[in-house]
Structures are given as structure tokens and as C-alpha cells.
N, C-alpha and C positions, 0 to 999 in steps of 0.2 A: 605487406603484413599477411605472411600463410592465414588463412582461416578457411573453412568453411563450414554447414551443417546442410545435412539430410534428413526430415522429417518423412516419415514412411508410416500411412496409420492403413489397419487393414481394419474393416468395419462389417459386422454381420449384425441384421434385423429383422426380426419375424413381430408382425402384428394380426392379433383377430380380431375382427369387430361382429357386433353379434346384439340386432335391435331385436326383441320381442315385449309387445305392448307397452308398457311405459317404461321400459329399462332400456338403455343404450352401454353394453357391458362392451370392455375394450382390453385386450390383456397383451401383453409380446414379452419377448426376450428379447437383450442387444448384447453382443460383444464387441470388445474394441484391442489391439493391439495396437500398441503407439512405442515405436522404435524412433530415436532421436540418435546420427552419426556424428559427432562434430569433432572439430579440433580447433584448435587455437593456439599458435606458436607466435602471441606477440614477444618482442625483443628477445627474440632466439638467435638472431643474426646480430645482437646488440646495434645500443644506441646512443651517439658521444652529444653532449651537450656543448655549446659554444656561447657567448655572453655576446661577440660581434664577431664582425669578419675578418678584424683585423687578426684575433684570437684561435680562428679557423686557420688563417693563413700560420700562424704561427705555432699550432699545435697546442694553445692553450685549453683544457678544458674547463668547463663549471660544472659539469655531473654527466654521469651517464650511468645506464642500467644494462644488464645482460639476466637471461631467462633461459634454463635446459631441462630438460625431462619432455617423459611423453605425455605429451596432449591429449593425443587422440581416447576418446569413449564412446563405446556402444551402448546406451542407457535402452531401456525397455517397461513398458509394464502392459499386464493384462487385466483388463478388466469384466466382468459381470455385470449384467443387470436384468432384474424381473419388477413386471408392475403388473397391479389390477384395477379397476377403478371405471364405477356405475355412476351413470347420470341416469335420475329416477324422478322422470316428472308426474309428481304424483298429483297434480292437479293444473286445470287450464292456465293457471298464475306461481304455480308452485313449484321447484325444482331444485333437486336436493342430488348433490355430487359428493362421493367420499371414493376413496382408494385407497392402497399401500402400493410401496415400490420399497424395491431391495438392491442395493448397489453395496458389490466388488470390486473395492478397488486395488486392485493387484502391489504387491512391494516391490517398488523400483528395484530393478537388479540390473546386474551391467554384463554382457557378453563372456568377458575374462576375468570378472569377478574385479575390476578395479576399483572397486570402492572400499572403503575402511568411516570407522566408526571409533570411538576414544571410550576406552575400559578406564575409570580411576584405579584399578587394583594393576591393569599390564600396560594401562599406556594405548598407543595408536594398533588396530589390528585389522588384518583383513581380514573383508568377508570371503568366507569359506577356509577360515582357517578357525581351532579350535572349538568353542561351542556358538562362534558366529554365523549361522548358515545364511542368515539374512541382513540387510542392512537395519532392519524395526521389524516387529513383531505383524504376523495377520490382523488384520480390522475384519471380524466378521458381523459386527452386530450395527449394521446400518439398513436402519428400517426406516421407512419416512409416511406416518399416516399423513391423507388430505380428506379435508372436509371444507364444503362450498354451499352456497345454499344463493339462492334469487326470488322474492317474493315482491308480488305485483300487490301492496295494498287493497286495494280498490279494485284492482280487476280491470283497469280502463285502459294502464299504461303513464298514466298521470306521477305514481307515487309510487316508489323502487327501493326495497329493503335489498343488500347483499351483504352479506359475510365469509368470511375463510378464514383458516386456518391450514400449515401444514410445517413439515420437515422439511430440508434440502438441503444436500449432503454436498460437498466441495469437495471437486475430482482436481487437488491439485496438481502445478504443474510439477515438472521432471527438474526445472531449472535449479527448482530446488536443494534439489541433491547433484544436477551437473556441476552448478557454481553459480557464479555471477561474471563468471568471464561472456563476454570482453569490458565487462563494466568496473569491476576494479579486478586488474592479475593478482593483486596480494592480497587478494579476498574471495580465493577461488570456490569451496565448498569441500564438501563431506569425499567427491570423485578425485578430488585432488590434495587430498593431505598429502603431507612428505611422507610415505611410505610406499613399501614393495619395489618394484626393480627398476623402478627410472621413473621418481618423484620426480615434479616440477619445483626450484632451486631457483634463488636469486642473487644477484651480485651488483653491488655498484662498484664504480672506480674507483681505482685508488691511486692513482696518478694524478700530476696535475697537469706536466707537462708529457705530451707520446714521445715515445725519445724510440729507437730499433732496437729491437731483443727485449725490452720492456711488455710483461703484460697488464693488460688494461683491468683486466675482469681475472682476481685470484680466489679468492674465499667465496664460497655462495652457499648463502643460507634457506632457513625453513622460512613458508610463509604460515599464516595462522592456523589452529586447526580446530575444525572441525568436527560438531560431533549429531548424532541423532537419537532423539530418546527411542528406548528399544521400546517401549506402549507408546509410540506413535499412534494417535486414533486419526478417524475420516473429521472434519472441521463440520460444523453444521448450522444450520440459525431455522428459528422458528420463526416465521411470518403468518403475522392475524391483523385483519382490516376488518371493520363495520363501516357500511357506508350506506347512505342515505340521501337520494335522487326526489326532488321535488319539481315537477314543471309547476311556475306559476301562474303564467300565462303563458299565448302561443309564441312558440320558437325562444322560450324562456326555462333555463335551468338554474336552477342552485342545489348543489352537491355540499354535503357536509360528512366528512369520514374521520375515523379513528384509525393509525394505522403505525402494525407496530413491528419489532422484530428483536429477535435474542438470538445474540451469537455464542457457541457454548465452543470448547475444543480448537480455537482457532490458533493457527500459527504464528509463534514469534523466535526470535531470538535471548539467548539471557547467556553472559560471559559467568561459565561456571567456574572459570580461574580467576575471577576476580578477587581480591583481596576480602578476607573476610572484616567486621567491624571493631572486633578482637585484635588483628593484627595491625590496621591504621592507626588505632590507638595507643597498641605499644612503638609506632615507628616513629625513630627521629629526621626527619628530613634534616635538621641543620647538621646530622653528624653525620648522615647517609650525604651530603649533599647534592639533595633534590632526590628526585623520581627514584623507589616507590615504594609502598610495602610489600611483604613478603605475598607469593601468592602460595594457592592451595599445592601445585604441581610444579613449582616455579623451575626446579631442572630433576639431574639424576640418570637412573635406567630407564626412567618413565618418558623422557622426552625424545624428538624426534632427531634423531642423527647425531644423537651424544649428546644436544645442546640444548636449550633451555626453553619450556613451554611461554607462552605468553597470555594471549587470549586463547579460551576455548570456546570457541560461538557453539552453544547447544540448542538446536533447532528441537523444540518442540509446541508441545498442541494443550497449550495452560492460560491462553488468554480468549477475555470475554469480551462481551458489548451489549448492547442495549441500545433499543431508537424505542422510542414514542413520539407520536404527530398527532396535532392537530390540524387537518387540512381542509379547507372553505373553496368553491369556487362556483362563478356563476359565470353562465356562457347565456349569448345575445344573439341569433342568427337570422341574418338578412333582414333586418328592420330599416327597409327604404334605401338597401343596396348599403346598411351598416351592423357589421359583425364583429362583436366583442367576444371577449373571458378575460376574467379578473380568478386572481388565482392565491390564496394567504396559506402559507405554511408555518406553525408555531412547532419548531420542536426540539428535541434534545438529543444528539447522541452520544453516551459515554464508554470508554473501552478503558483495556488498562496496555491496548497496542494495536495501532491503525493501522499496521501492514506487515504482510511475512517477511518483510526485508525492509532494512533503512537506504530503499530508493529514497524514501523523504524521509527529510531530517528529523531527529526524535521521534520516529515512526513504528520501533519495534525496542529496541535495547533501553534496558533499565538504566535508571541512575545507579541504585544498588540492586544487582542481578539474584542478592536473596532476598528482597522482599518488594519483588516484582509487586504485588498485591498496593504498594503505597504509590503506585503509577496510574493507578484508576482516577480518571479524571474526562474532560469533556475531547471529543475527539477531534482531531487534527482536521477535519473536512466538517466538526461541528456549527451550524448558522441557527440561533435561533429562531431565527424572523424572517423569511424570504416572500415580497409581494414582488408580483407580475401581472401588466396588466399588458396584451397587446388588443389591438381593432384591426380591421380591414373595411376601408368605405371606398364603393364604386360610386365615384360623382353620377348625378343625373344628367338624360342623354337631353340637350335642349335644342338643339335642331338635325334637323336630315340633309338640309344645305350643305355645311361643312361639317361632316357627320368625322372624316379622317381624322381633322382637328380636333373635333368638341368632344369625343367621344371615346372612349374607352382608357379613361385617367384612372386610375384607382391611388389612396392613400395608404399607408400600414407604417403601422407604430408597435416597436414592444419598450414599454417602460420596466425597469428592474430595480428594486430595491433589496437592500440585504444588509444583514445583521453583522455584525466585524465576526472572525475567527479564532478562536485560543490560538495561542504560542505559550512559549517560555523561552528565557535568556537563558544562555549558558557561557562559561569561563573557558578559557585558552590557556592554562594550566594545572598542574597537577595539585590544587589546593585540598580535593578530599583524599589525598595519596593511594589512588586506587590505580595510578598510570594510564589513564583511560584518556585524560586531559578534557573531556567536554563536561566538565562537575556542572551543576545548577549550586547558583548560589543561595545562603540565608537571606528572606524576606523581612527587612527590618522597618519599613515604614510604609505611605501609600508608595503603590508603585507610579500613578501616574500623574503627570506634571498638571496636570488642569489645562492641557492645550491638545487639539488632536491634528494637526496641521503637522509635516513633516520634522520640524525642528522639534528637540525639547519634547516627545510624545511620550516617554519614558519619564520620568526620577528616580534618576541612577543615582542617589543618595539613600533610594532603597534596597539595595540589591549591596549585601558585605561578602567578604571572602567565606568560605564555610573553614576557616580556624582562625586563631588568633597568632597575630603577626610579631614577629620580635622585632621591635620600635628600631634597631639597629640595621636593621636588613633593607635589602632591596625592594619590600612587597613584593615578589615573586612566591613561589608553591616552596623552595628550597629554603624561604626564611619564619616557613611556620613552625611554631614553639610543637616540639612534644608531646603526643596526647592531647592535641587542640583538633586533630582535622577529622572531618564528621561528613557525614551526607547532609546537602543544603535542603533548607526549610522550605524553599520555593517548591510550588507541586509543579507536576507536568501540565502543563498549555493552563496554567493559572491564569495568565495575560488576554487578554480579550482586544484583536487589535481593530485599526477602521472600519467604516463601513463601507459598503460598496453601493454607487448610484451609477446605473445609464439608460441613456435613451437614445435609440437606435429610431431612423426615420426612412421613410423611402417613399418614390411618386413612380408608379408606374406608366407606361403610355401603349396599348396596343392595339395596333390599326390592322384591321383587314387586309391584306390584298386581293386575295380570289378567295372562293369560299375553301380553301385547305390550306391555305399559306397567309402567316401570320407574323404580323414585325413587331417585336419588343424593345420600348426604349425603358432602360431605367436608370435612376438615379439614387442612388442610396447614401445614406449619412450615420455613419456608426458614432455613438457618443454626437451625438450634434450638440448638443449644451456645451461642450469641452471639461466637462467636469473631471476632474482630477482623480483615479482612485487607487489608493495607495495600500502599497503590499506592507505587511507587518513589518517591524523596525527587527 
């Protein structure tokens, strides 16, 4: 399989640092060039499918794919950066940090200009053609103040106030605009739409049998396309903690903080040719038979190589989040050769999209792509409850006799508990006629069976199709009644699934040999209870 990439970053930095009396002032500039070469020619050579060998021998096929056009992309961006930022210890216990920083993050552009972007008014265009000069507009207004502060209560070192706040801008990657090859070919990106002089083009077979003079690969089509809001902004989250340091006694901590964060501008996808709510409900699927309603671009002058648009994945910067914690912990050291921390985390994260790409599932694309806003819900890596306790104990040393033996055992344990994770179920047809096929169904009773053990952890008597079904049909999406199919009641990661338990155990043993050479025996026990923990249904 042809592939390769070239990552090439050219990196300049200048720092001052500059103490006088109680200011410690610190300022630079950084620049960065990050040039990305890659190509990807998977099934360019084509690839024939076979069921057995018998079927090989005989020239039977069961599928195959073929892939042409040019690969290869020189992706680039340049970037800026300035900061300032005083540490002002204004007293023997008191210390007070603020700054600004300013980051440039340059508009991916590509060598020969092989990227394109999707106009609703002309359809797929490239850039540097027309009034496209760019792939998304300049982001000039990325400013990030910080403020920190450390105050010694008391004055002794006993009692520790600290707080912060600040900005923090995300220098996203390039991937995003190269594609997601080699991770799905028909899901390339914004570098690889079907346009300009040797789009990448797909084909499956259409034989069943290879017979001579026969070709395998005739017709080859567009893959999805891709588009980028031209106010593309920089992504950013605000982080603020209070925390608060107590020694109790000697070699004894308890720590109690608040600690939070808002993500503003972050990246998702949303299928802006999806069907609108207007058109599912004028569509007949039983007269259509099945898949789909009409889309916004569905073909015309508008589509790519004369034929018919499908999906428009629109990469932009319109989803949020939020974390708030509560977090507890208290640390133990060396009390008679035994060292704890116990560790409680109560918190919440909610987004309306866990991630710039659906690497995981339900992680960025909408149910319904225009009102992204009703996918706010708890987020895909949300835990509200996470305890951790680990120790470390050096047994005591009881003779000098058989010092090799008796002597240098230690125990260590980390115990984990944890709160289950959101999910949501989704369907394997086209029942909200959107042709998307992963609908989330209407929420019509409790979802869960009263069991949390592998079987039955659901009640799938709550979960109905999102239309009503003509009593005559198949139950399939092609036998929904007219003006029934809807987006489903179920929210995003509604479901709350198991919890998570382990305890991890281990016995170390290290004996001397000379005074610089040292022998470790260990034994370790991951899960040693065998407790069972189960991923969401």
C-alpha cells in the first residue's frame, strides 16, 4: 500500500527574563512553520474480494474496490506568538502571577493550492480561484489573559491558599483539513474533495465472474464532500481552580479544590445537506421505497462531476463544554515505612460534542445537523464519581542475619472505583428519513431493566422507532407511514452505563548485591479480585 508523510517543523524562539526586586518579568516571541508531505494511494492498484479459495481459484468474486486521482498534498501553516507575564512576590507568603499571550495561528494553505471548500450558491471551489483566496478567514483576536496567585495563611507553610485563572487557545492539527486518510478513504476531508484536475474517485466491481477482455472497475464515483466555515475561529477553554492545602499533622495533607473549565469555539462536524424537518415530513418512504428525503443540494450544476451531492460534512468552531469538580484528597508519607493518598473526584462534564472528529462514536455529528444545540448533554468521557486510593508499605527490617531475605519487601496497592459513563442507542435504518441510517430512537418508557449484569441491562421495550409503522410492512424505515418520521426523543449519552471497580496489587523484593548493583523481583496482580468490568451495551 503506496503511503507515506513528511513532517518538517522549522521552529524560532526568543526569551527575556528580567528579575528586579520583587518582580520576576519574562517576555519572548515564538515562530513556528509546520509543513506536512503526505500521500496515500490506498486501492489504487485495486483490490478483488474472494468468499474461499475455492472462489479464487475459480474467479469468483464477492466485492472489490478500485481508487484514482492524486494523493499527494503539501499542507503548511505559519504561526505567531507573543507573551508577557510578572511574578510579583509581594510579600514573604504572598505571590501574585498575571500575564497576556497573543497567538497566530496561520490558515492552512497547501503548496498548489489543492484544497477546495463548498459555496451553497457555486458548489465545490478552489481555493485561489474566484473570491477564495483562502481555505477560512484570518483569526486575529486571540488573546489569552492569566492570573495566579499563592498565599501561605499563616506564614508557617502549614495552610496554602492558590487560585488561577486563564485562556488557552488550541493550535489545531493540519489533519484536519488533510483528511482522515488512512482512517476511512471515503471520508477523506476538505484536500480531497472531487474537484480540479485529478480528484480522488472510487469504484467497485461490477462483475461477478473475471472472464478476459472484461473490466472489473468501470464507473467511479465522488466520495463525500467537504466543507470549512469561512469564520473558522482559534478553539479555546477557560481554566479556574481554587485550592486549598491543609497539613494536619506531620507528613499529613488534605487538599480540597474547586476546579473548572469552559470550552467556547470548539470543533465539530454538522451534515449541512442533510434533510431538512420540512422535507422528512412531506416524504413518502412507502412510495419512495425506502431511503430518503429530498436533500438541500441533492444534485444539478451544483454537484461534483455532474452527479449528486450527498453528505456535506461542515467543519466548524460552534460547539461548547463545560467541567466543574469537586476534588478531595489526602496524602500519608512514611508513617513507619507507610505511604498513602486517597483521592475523590465529584464532577460533571457537559458538551453538545466530544471531539473534532467521530474517531468515537457519537462524538461530534448531530442527530439533526440543524439544531445541533439539542445534543447538549453529559459528555462521552463524563464520570461523576471517580475514588482512588493507592499505599506503598516497606515492611520492617527484623534481623541483619538474613538481611537478603527479610529485607527489602515492599507492598503497593491502587484501588479504583468509578461512576458508569453516558451512552445512547442508536437504530440501523433509515426510520428518521434523513439517509444517515444511525437515528436515535423515541424514549418511551424506563430505559433500564432493574439488572446491571451483562444480560437484560437495557429495556428495549423502551426504545420505539421515531415514525409510525404501517401494521402491513416489514418494520423496516421503507414501511413508515407518510409524515410520521421525526428525530428521536432519546437525547445524546442519555443512558448511564456500569460502573467501573479494580484493584491492582503488587509485592516487590530488592536485595542488595554490592553497594551499586541492585536486584528486583516483582510480582504484580492487575485486577486481582477478578472483578468483572463491563463496557456499555
Amino acid at each position: 500500500m503506496p503511503r507515506a508523510r513528511v513532517d518538517t517543523n522549522w521552529h524560532f524562539i526568543d526569551n527575556l527574563s528580567w528579575k528586579l526586586t520583587q518582580h520576576e518579568w519574562k517576555m519572548g516571541y515564538e515562530f513556528r512553520r509546520t509543513f506536512v508531505n503526505a500521500f496515500f494511494d490506498a486501492g489504487y492498484r485495486g483490490r478483488l474480494d474472494f468468499a474461499s479459495l475455492e472462489d479464487f481459484l475459480a474467479g469468483r468474486l464477492s466485492g472489490g474496490r478500485s481508487a484514482r486521482g492524486d494523493s499527494r498534498r503539501g499542507t503548511f501553516q505559519n504561526s505567531h506568538a507573543f507573551y508577557f507575564q510578572d511574578s510579583f512576590r509581594a510579600t514573604r507568603n504572598f505571590t501574585f502571577n498575571y500575564g497576556l499571550r497573543w497567538d497566530y495561528y496561520g490558515v492552512i494553505g497547501e503548496e498548489r493550492d489543492r484544497l477546495s471548500n463548498f459555496d451553497p450558491r457555486r458548489g465545490l471551489v478552489l481555493v485561489g480561484t474566484g473570491d477564495l483566496d483562502r481555505l477560512y478567514d484570518r483569526d486575529w483576536n486571540n488573546f489569552s489573559p492569566r492570573l495566579s496567585l499563592a498565599w501561605d495563611l499563616t506564614g508557617r507553610g502549614k495552610t496554602v491558599l492558590r487560585a488561577g485563572w486563564g485562556f488557552f487557545y488550541d493550535a489545531f492539527s493540519q489533519d484536519f483539513f488533510v483528511g482522515q486518510l488512512p482512517f476511512n478513504t471515503f471520508n477523506p476531508g476538505p484536500a480531497y474533495n472531487p474537484v480540479g484536475p485529478a480528484p480522488i474517485l472510487f469504484s467497485f466491481s461490477t462483475v461477478d465472474v473475471i472472464a478476459p477482455g472484461v473490466p472489473i472497475f468501470t464507473d467511479f464515483f465522488d466520495s463525500d464532500v467537504f466543507a470549512v466555515e469561512r469564520d473558522f475561529r482559534t478553539p479555546y477553554v477557560q481554566n479556574f481552580n481554587l485550592n486549598f492545602q491543609q497539613e494536619l499533622f506531620k507528613n499529613t495533607v488534605l487538599q480540597v479544590g474547586y476546579v473548572g473549565s469552559q470550552g467556547r469555539k470548539l470543533i465539530r462536524y454538522r451534515d449541512i445537506n442533510q434533510p431538512t424537518e420540512a422535507a422528512i415530513r412531506a416524504f413518502d418512504p412507502i412510495a419512495a421505497g425506502g431511503c430518503c428525503a429530498p436533500r438541500p443540494f441533492d444534485n444539478g450544476p451544483l454537484a461534483p462531476s455532474g452527479g449528486t451531492f450527498f453528505y456535506v460534512n461542515h467543519l466548524e468552531t460552534s460547539s461548547s463544554s463545560g467541567y466543574n469538580a469537586l476534588q478531595v484528597s489526602f496524602s500519608l508519607r512514611d508513617l513507619g515505612g507507610f505511604s498513602s493518598e486517597i483521592n475523590w473526584t465529584w464532577s460533571h462534564s457537559i458538551d453538545n460534542a466530544s471531539d473534532g472528529q467521530d474517531y468515537v462514536a457519537n462524538a461530534t455529528q448531530p442527530d439533526n445537523s440543524f439544531r445541533a444545540d439539542l445534543e447538549r448533554g453529559p459528555s462521552n468521557f463524563d464520570a461523576r464519581h471517580r475514588f482512588v486510593w493507592s499505599f506503598t508499605y516497606d515492611l520492617p527490617k527484623f534481623t541483619d542475619r538474613w538481611k537478603r531475605l527479610t529485607q527489602g519487601w515492599q507492598l503497593n496497592g491502587i484501588a479504583t472505583l468509578r461512576s458508569g459513563q453516558p451512552f445512547h442507542v442508536n437504530l440501523f435504518d433509515d426510520y428518521n428519513g434523513t439517509g444517515e441510517f444511525f437515528p436515535r430512537p423515541d424514549l418511551v418508557g424506563d430505559p433500564y431493566a432493574g439488572t446491571r449484569g451483562p444480560d437484560n441491562f437495557l429495556n428495549l421495550s423502551a426504545f420505539a422507532v421515531p415514525c409510525r409503522l404501517d401494521p402491513t410492512g416489514d418494520g423496516s424505515a421503507a414501511a413508515c407511514l407518510a409524515g410520521t418520521q421525526h428525530f428521536g426523543s432519546l437525547g445524546r449519552n442519555a443512558l448511564l452505563g456500569p460502573d467501573f471497580k479494580n484493584f491492582d496489587f503488587s509485592i516487590f523484593k530488592t536485595t542488595d548485591i554490592t553497594e551499586r548493583l541492585k536486584l528486583q523481583f516483582r510480582a504484580e496482580f492487575f485486577n486481582i479480585l477478578n472483578h468483572p468490568n463491563l463496557a456499555s451495551p
